[in-house]
N, C-alpha and C positions, 0 to 999 in steps of 0.2 A: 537193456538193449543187447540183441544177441551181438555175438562175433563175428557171424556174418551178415549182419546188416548193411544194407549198403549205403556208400559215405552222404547222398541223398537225403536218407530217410534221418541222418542226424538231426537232432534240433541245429539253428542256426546259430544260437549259443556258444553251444559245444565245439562248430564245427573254428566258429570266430577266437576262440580260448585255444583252441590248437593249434590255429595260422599262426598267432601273437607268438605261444610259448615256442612253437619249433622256431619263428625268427630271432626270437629270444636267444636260445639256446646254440641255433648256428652260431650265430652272434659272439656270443662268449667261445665257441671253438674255435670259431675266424683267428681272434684275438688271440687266445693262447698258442696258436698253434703256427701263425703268422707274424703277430707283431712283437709280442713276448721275446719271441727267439731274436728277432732283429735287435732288440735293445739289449738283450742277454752280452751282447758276444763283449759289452765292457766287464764283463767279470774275468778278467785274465788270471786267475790262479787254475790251478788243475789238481782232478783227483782222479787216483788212480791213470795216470798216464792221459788222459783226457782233460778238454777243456771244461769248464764246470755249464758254462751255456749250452756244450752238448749234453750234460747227461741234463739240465734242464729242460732242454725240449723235448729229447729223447721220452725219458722217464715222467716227466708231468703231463704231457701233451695225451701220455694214453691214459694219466688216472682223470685228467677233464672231460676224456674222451667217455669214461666206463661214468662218471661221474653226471656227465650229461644222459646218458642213455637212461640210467637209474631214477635221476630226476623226472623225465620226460613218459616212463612208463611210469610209475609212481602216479605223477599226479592225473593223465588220462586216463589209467585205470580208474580212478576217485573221482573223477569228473562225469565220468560215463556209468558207472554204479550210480550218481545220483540222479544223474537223469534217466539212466534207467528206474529207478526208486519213484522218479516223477511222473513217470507215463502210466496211463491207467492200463489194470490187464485185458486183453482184446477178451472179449466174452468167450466161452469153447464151447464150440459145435457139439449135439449129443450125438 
């Protein structure tokens, strides 16, 4: 499937595997990035002049965030390579 195909012309598959995973994916960023931090804050020791539930949100919230993004290009690239793989070649004009 080229790159610029338009979101259309997906199979319905493809397009169904990509609602799922981005809900997916918010999903677990909601979570980290929201509820994490709210339960974090009974960790009362501190590093470095900071409380530890700050640098937890702080610092984990952007590697779920680079974490999700890597997942999510990863596997629709793979996704869309096979269906590209699966559609036949349109025949070419001489």
């Amino acid at each position: 499937m080229p790159h610029n195909a338009p979101v259309l012309d997906m199979p319905a598959r493809l397009r169904f595997r990509k609602r799922v995973l981005t809900a997916v994916l918010l999903g677990i960023w909601v979570c980290v990035n929201f509820v994490l931090p709210f339960f974090a804050r009974e960790l009362s020791f501190t590093v470095a002049g900071w409380p530890l539930h700050f640098w937890l949100s702080a610092q984990g919230s952007l590697l779920v965030f680079l974490a999700v993004v890597v997942v999510y290009a990863w596997l629709v690239n793979r996704w869309e390579a096979e269906a590209s793989a699966a559609e036949p070649e349109p025949p070419q004009a001489p």
